[in-house]
mmCIF entry with sequence, helices, sheets and N, C-alpha, C, O atoms, coordinates in Angstrom:
data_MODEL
# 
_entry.id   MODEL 
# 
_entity.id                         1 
_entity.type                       polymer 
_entity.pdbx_number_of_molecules   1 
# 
_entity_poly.entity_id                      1 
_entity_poly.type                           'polypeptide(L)' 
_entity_poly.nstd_linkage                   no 
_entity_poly.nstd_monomer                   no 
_entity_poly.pdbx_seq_one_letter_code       
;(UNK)(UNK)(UNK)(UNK)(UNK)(UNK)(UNK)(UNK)(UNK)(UNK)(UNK)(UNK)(UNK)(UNK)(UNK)(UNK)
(UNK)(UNK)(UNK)(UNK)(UNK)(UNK)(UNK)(UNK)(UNK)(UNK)(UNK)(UNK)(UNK)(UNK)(UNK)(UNK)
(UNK)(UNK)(UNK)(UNK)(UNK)(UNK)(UNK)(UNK)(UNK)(UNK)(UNK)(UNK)(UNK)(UNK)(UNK)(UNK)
;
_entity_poly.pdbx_seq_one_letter_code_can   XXXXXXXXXXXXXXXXXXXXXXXXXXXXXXXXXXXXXXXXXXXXXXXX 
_entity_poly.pdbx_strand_id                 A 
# 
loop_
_entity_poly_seq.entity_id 
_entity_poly_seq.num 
_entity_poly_seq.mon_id 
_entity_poly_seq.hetero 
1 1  UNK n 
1 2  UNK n 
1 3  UNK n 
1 4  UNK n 
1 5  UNK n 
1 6  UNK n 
1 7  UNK n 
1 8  UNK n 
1 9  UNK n 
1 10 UNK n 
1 11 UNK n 
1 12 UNK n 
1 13 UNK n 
1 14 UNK n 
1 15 UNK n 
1 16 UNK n 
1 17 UNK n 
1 18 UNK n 
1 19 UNK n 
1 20 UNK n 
1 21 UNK n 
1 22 UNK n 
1 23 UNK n 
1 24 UNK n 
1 25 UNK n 
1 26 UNK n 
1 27 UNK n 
1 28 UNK n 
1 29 UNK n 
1 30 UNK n 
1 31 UNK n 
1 32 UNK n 
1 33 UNK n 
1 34 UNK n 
1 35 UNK n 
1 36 UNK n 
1 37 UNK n 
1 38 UNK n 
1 39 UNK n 
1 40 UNK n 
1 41 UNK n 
1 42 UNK n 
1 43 UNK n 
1 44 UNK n 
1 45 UNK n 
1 46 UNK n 
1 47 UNK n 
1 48 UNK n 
# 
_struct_asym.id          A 
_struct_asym.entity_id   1 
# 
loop_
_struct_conf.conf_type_id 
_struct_conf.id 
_struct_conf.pdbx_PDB_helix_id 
_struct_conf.beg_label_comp_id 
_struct_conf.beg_label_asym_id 
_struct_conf.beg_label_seq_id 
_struct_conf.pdbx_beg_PDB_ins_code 
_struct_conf.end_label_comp_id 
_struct_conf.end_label_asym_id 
_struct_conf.end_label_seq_id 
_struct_conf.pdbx_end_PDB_ins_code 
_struct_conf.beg_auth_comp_id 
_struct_conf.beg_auth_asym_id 
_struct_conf.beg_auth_seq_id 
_struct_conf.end_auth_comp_id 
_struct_conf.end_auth_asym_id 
_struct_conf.end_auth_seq_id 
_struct_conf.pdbx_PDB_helix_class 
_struct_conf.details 
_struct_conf.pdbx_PDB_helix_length 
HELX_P HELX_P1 AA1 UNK A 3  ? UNK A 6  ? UNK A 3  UNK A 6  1 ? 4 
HELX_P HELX_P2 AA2 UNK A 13 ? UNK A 15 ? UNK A 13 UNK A 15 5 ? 3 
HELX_P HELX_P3 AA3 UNK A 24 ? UNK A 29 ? UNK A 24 UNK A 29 1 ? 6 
HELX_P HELX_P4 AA4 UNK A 42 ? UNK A 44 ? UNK A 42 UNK A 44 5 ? 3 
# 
_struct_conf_type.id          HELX_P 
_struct_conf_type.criteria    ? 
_struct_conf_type.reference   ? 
# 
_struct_sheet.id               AA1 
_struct_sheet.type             ? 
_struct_sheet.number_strands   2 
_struct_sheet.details          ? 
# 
_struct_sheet_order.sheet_id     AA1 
_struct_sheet_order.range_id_1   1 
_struct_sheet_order.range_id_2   2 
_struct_sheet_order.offset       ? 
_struct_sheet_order.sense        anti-parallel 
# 
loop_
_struct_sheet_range.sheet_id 
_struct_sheet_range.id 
_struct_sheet_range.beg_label_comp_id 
_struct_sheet_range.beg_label_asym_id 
_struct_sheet_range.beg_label_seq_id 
_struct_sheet_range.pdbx_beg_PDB_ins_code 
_struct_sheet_range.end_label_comp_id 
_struct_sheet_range.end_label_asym_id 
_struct_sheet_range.end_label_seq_id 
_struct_sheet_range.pdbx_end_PDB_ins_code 
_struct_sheet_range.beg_auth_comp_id 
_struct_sheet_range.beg_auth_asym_id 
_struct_sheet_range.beg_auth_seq_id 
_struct_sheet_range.end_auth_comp_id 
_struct_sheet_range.end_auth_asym_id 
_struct_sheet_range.end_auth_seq_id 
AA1 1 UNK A 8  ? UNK A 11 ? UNK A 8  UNK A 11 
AA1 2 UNK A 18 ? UNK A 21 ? UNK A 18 UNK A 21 
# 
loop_
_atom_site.group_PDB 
_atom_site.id 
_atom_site.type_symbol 
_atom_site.label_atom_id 
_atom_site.label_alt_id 
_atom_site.label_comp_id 
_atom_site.label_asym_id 
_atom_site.label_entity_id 
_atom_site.label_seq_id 
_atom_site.pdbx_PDB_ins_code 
_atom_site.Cartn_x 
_atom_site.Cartn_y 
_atom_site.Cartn_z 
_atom_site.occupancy 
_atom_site.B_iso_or_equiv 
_atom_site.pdbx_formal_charge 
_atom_site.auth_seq_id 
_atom_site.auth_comp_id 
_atom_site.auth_asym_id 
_atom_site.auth_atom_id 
_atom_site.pdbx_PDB_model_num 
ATOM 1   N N  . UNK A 1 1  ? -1.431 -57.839 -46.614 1.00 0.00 ? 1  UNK A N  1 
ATOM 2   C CA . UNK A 1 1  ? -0.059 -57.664 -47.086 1.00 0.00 ? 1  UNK A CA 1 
ATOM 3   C C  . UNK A 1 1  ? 0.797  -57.222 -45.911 1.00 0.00 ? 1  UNK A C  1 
ATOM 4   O O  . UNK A 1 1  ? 0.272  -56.533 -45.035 1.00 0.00 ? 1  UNK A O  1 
ATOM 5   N N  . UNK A 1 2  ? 2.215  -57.605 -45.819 1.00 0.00 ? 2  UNK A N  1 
ATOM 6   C CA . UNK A 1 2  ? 3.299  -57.429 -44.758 1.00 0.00 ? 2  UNK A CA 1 
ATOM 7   C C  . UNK A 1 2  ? 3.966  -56.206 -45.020 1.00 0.00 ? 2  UNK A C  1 
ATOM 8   O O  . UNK A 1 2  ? 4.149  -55.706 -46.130 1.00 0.00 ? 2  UNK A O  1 
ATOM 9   N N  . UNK A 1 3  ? 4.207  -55.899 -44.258 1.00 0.00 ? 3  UNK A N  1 
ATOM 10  C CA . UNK A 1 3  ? 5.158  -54.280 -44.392 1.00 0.00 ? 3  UNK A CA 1 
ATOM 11  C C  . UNK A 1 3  ? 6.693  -54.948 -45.401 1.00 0.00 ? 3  UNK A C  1 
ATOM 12  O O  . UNK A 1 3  ? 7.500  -54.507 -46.220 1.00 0.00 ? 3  UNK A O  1 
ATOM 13  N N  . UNK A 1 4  ? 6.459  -55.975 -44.836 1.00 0.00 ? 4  UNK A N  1 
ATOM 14  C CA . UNK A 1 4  ? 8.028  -56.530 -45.721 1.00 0.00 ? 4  UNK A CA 1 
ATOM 15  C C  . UNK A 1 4  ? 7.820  -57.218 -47.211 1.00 0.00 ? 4  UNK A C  1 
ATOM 16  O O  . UNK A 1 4  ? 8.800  -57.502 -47.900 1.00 0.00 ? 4  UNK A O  1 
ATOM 17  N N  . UNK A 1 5  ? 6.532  -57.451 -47.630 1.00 0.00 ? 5  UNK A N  1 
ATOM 18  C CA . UNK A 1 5  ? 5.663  -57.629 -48.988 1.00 0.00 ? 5  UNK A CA 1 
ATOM 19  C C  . UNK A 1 5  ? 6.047  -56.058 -49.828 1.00 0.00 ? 5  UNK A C  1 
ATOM 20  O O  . UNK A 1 5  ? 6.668  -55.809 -50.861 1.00 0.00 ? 5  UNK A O  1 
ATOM 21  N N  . UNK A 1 6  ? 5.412  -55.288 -48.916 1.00 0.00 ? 6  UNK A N  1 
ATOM 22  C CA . UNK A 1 6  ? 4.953  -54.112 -49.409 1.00 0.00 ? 6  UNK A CA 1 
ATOM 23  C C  . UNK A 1 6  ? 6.728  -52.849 -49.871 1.00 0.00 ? 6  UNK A C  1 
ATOM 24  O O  . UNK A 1 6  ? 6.844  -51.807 -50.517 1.00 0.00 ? 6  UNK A O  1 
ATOM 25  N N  . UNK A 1 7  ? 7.373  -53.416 -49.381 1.00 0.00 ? 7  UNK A N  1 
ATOM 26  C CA . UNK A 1 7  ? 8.850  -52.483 -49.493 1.00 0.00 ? 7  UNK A CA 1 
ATOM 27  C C  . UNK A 1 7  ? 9.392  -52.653 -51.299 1.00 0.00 ? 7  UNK A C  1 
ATOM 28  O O  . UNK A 1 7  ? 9.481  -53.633 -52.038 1.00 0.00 ? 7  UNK A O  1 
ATOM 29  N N  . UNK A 1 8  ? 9.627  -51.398 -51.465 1.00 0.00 ? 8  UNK A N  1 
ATOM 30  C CA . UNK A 1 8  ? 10.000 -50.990 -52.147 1.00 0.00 ? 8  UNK A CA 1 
ATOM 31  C C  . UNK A 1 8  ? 11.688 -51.135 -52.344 1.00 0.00 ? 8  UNK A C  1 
ATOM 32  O O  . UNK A 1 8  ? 12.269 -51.447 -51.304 1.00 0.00 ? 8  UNK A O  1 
ATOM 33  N N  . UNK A 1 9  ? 12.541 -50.950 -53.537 1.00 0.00 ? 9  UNK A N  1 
ATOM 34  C CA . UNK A 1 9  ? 13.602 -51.002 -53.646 1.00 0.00 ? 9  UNK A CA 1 
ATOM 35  C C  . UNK A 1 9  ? 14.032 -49.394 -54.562 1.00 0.00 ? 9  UNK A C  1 
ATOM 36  O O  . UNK A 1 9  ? 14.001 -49.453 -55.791 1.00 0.00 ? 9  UNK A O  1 
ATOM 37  N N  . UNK A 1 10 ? 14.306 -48.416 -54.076 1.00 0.00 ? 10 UNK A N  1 
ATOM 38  C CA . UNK A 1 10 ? 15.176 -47.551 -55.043 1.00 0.00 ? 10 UNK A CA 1 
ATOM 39  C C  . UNK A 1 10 ? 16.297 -47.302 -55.062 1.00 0.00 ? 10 UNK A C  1 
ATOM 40  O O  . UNK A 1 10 ? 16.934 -47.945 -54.227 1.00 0.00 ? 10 UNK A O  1 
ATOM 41  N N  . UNK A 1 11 ? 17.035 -46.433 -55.835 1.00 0.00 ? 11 UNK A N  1 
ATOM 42  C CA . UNK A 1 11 ? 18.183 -45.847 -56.078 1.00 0.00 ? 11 UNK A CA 1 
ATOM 43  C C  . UNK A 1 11 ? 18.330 -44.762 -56.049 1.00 0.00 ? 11 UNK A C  1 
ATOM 44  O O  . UNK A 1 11 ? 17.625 -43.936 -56.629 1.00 0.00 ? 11 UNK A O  1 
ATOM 45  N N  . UNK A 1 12 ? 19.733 -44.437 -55.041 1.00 0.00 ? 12 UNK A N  1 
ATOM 46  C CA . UNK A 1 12 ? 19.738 -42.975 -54.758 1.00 0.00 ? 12 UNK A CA 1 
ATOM 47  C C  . UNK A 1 12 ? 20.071 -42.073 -55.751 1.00 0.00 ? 12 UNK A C  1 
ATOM 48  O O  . UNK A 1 12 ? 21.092 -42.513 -56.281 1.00 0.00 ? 12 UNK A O  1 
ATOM 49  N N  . UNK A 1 13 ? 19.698 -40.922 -56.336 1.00 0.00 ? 13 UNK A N  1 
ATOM 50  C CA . UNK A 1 13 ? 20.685 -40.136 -57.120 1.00 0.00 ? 13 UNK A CA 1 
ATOM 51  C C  . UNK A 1 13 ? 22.170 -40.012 -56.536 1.00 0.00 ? 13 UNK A C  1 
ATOM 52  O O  . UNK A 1 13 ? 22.924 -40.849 -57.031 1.00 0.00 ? 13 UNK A O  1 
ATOM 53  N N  . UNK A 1 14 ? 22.504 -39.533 -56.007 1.00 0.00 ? 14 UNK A N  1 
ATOM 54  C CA . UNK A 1 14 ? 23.989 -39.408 -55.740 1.00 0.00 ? 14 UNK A CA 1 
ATOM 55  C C  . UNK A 1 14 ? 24.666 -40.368 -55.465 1.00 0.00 ? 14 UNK A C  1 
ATOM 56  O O  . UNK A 1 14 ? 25.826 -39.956 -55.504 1.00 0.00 ? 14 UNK A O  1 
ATOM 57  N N  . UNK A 1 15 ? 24.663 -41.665 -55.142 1.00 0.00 ? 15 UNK A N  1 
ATOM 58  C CA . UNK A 1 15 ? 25.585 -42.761 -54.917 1.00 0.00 ? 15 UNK A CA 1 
ATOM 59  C C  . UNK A 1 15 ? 24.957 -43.745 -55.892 1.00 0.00 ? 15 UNK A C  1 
ATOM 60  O O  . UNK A 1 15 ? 25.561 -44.812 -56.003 1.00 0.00 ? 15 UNK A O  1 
ATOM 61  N N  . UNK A 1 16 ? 23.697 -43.559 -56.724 1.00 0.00 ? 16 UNK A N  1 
ATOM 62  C CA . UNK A 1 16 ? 23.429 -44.918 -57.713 1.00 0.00 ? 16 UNK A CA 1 
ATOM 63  C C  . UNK A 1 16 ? 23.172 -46.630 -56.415 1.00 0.00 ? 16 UNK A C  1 
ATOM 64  O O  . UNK A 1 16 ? 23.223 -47.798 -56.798 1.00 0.00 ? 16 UNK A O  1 
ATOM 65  N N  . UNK A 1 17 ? 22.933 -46.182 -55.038 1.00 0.00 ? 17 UNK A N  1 
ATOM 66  C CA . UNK A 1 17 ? 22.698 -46.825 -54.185 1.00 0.00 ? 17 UNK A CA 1 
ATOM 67  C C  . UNK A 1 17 ? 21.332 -47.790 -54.040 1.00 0.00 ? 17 UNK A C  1 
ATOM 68  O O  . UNK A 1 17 ? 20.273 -47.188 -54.213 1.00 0.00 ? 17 UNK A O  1 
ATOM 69  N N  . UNK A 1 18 ? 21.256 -49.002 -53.787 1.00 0.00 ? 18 UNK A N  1 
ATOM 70  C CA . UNK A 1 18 ? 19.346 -49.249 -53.758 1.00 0.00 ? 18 UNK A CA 1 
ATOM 71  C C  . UNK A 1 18 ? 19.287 -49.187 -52.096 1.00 0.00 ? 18 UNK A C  1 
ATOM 72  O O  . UNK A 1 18 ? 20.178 -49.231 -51.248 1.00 0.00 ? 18 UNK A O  1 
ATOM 73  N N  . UNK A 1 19 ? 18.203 -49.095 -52.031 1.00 0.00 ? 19 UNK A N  1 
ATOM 74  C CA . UNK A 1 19 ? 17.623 -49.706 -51.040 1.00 0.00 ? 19 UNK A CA 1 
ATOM 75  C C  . UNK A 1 19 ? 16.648 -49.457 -50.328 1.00 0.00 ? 19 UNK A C  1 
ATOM 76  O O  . UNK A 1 19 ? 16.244 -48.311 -50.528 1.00 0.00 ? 19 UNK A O  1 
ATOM 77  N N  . UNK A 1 20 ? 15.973 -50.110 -49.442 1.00 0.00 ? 20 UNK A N  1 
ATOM 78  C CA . UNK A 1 20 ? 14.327 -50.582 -49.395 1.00 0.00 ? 20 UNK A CA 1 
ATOM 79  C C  . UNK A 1 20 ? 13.712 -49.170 -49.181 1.00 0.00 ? 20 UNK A C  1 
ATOM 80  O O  . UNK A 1 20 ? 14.489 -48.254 -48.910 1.00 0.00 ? 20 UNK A O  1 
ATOM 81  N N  . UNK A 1 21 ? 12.600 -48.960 -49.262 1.00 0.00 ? 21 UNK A N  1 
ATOM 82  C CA . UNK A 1 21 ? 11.819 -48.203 -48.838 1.00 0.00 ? 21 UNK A CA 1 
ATOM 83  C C  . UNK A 1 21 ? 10.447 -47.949 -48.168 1.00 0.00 ? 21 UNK A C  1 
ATOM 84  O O  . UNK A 1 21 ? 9.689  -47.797 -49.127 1.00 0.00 ? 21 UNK A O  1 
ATOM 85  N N  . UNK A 1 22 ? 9.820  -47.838 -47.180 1.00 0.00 ? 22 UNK A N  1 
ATOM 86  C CA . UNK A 1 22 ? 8.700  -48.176 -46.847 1.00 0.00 ? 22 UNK A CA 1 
ATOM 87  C C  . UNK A 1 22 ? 7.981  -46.888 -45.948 1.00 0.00 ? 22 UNK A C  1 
ATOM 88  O O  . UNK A 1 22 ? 8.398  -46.177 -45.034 1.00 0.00 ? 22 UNK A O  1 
ATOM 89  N N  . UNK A 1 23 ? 6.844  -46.962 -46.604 1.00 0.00 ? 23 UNK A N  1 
ATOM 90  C CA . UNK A 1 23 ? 5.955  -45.703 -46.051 1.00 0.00 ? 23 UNK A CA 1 
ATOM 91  C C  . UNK A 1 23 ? 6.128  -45.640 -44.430 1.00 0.00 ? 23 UNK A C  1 
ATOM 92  O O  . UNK A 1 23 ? 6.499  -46.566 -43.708 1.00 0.00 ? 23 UNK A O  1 
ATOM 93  N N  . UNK A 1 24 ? 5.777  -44.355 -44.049 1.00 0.00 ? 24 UNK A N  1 
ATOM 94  C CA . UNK A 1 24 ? 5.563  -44.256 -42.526 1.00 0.00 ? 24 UNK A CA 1 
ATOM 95  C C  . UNK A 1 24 ? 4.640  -45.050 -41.787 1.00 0.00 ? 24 UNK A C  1 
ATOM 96  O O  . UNK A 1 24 ? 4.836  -45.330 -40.604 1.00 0.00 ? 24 UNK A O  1 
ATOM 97  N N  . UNK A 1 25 ? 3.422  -45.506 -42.573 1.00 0.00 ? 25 UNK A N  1 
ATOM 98  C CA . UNK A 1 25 ? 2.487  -46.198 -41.976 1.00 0.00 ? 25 UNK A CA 1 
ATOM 99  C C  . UNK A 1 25 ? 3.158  -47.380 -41.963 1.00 0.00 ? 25 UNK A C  1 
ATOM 100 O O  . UNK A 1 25 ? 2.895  -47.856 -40.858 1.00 0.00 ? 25 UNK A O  1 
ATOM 101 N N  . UNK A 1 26 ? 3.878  -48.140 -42.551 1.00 0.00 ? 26 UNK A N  1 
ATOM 102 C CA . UNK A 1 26 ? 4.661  -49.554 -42.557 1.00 0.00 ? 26 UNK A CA 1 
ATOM 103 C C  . UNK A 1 26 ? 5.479  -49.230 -41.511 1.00 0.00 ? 26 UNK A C  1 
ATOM 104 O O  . UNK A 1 26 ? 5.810  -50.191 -40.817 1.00 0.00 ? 26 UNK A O  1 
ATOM 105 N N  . UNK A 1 27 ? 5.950  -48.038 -41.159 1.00 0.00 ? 27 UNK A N  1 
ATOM 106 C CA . UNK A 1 27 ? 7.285  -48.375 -40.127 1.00 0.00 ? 27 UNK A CA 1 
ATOM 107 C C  . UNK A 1 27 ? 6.587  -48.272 -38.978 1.00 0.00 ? 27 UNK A C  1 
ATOM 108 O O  . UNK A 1 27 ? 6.940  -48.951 -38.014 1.00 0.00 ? 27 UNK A O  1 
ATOM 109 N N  . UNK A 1 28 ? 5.196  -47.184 -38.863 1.00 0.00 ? 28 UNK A N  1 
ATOM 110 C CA . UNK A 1 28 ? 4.955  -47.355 -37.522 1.00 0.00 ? 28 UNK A CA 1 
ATOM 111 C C  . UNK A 1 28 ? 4.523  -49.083 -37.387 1.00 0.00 ? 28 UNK A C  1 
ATOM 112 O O  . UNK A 1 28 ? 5.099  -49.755 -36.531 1.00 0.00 ? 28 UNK A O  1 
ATOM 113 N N  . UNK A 1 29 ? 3.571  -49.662 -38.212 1.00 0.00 ? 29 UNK A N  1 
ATOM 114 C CA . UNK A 1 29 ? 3.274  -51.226 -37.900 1.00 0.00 ? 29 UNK A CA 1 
ATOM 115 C C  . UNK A 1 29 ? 4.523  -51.789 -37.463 1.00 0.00 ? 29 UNK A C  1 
ATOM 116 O O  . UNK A 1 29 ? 4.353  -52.266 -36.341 1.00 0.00 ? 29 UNK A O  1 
ATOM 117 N N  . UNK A 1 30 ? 5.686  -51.937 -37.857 1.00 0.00 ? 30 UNK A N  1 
ATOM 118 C CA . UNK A 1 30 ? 6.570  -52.720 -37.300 1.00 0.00 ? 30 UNK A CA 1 
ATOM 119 C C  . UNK A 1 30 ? 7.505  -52.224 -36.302 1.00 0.00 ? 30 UNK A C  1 
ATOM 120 O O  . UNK A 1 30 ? 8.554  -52.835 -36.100 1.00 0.00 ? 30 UNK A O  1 
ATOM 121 N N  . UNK A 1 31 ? 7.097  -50.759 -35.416 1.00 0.00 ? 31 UNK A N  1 
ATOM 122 C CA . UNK A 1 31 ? 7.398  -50.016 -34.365 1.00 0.00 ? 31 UNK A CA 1 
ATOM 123 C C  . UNK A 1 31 ? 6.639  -50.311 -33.430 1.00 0.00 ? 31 UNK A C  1 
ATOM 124 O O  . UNK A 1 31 ? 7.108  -50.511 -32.310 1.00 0.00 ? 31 UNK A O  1 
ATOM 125 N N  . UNK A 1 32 ? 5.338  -50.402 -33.670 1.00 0.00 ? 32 UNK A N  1 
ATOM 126 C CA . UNK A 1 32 ? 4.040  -50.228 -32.789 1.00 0.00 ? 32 UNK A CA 1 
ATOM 127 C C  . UNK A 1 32 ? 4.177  -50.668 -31.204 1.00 0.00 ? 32 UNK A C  1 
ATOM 128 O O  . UNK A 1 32 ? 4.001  -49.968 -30.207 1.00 0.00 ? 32 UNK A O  1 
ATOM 129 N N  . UNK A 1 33 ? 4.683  -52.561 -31.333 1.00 0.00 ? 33 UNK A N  1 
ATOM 130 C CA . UNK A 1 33 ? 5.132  -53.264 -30.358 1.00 0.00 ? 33 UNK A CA 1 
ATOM 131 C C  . UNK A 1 33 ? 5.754  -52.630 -29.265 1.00 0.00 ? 33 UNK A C  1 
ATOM 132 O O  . UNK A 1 33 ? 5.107  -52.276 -28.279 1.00 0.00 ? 33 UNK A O  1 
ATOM 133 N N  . UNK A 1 34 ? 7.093  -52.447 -29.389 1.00 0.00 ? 34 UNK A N  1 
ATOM 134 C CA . UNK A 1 34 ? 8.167  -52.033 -29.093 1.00 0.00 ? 34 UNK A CA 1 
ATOM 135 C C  . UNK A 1 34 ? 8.169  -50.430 -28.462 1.00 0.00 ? 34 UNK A C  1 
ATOM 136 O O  . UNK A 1 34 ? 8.711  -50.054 -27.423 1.00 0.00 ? 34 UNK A O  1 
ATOM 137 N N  . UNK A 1 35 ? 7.439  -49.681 -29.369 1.00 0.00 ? 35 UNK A N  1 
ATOM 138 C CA . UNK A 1 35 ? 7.462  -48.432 -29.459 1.00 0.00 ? 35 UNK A CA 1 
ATOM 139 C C  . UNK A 1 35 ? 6.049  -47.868 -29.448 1.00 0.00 ? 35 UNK A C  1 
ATOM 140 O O  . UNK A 1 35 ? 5.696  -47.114 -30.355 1.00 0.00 ? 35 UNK A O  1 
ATOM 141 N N  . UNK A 1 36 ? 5.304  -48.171 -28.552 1.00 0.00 ? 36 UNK A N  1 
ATOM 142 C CA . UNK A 1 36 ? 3.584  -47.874 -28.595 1.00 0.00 ? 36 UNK A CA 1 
ATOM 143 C C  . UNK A 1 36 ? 3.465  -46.251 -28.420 1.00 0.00 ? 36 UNK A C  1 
ATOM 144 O O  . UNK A 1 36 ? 2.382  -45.681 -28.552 1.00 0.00 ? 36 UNK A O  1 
ATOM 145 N N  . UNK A 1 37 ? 4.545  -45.636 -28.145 1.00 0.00 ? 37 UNK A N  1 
ATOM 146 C CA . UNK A 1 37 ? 4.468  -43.829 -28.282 1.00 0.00 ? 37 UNK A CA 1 
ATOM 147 C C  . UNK A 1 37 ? 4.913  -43.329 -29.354 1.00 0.00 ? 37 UNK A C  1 
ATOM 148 O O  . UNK A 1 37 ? 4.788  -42.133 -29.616 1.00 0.00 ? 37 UNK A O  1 
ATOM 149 N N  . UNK A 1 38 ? 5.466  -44.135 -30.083 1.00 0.00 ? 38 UNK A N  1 
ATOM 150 C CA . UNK A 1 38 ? 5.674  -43.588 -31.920 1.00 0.00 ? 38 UNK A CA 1 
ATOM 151 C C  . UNK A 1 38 ? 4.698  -43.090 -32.529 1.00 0.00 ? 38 UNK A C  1 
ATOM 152 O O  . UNK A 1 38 ? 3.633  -43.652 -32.271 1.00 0.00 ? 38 UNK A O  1 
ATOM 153 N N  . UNK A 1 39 ? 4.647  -42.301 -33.199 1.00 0.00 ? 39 UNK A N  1 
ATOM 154 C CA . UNK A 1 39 ? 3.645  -41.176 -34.079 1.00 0.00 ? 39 UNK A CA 1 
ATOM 155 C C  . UNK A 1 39 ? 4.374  -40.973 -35.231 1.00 0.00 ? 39 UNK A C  1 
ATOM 156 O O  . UNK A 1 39 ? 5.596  -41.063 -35.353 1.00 0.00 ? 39 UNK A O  1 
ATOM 157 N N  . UNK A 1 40 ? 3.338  -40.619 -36.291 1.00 0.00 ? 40 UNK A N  1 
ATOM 158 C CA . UNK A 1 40 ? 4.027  -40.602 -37.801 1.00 0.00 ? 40 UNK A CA 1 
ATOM 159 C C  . UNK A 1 40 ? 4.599  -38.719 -37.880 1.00 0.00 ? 40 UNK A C  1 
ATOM 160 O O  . UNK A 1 40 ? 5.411  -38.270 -38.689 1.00 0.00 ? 40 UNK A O  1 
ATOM 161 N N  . UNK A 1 41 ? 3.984  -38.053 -36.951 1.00 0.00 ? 41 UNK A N  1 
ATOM 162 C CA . UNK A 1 41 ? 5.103  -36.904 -36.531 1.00 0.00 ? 41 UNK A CA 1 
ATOM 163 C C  . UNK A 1 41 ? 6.296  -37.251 -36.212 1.00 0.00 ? 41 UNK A C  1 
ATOM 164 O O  . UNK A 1 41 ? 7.322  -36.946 -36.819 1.00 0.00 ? 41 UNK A O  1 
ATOM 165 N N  . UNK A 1 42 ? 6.181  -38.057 -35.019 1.00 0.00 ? 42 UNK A N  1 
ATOM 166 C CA . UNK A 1 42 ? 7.735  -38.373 -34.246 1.00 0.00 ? 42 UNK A CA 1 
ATOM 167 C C  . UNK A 1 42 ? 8.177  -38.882 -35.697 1.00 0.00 ? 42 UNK A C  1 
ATOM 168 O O  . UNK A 1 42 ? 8.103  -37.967 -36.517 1.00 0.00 ? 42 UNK A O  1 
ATOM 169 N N  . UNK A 1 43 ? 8.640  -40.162 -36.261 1.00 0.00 ? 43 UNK A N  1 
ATOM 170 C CA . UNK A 1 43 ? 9.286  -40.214 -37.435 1.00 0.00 ? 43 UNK A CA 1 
ATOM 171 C C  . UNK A 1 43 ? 8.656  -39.396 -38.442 1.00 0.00 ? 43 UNK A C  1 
ATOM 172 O O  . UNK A 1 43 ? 8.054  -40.400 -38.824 1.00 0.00 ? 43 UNK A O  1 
ATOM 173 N N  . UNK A 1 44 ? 8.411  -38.870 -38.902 1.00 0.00 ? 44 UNK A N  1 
ATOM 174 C CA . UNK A 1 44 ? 8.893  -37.609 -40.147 1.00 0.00 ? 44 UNK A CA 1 
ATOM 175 C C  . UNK A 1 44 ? 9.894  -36.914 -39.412 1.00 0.00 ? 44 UNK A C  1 
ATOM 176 O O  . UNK A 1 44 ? 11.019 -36.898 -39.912 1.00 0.00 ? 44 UNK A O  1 
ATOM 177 N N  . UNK A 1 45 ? 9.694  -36.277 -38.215 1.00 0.00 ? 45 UNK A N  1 
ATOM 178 C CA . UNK A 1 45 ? 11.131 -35.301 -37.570 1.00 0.00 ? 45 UNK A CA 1 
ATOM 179 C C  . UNK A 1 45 ? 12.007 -36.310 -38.119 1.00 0.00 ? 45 UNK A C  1 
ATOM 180 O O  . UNK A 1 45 ? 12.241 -36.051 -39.300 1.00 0.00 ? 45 UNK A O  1 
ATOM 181 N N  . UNK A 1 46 ? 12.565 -37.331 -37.729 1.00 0.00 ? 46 UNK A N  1 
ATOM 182 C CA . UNK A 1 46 ? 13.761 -38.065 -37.988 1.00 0.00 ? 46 UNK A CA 1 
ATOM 183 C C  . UNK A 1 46 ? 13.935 -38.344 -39.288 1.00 0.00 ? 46 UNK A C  1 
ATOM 184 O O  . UNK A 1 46 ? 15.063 -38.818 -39.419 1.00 0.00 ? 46 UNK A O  1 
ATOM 185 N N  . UNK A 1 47 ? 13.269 -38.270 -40.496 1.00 0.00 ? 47 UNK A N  1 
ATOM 186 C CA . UNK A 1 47 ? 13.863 -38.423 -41.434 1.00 0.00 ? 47 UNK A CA 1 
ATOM 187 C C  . UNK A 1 47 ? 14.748 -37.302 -42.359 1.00 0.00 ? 47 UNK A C  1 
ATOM 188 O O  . UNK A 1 47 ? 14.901 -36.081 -42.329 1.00 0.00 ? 47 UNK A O  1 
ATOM 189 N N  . UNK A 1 48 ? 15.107 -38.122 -42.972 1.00 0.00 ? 48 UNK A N  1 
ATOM 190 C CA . UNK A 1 48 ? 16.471 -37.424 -43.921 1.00 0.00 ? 48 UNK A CA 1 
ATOM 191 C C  . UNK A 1 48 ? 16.361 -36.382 -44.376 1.00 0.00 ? 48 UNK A C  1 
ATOM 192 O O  . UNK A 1 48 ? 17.284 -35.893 -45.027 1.00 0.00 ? 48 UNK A O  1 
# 
């Protein structure tokens, strides 16, 4: 399965907003390339 199979769609409470969602392990796969020093530490700090 593709990280882009696997995404999710929700809605925010406060704006009634959708949109995708995908585990940390999906974002590092489609970081990995690009970004071979990404760690699922390094993104959790950055999230919301």
């Amino acid at each position: 399965m593709t990280a882009a199979a696997s995404r999710r769609t929700v809605s925010t409470a406060r704006t009634g907003a959708s949109r995708a969602v995908m585990n940390i392990g999906e974002v590092l796969g489609e970081l990995k390339d690009d970004f071979p020093q990404a760690s699922a530490s390094k993104i959790r700090f950055l999230e919301e």
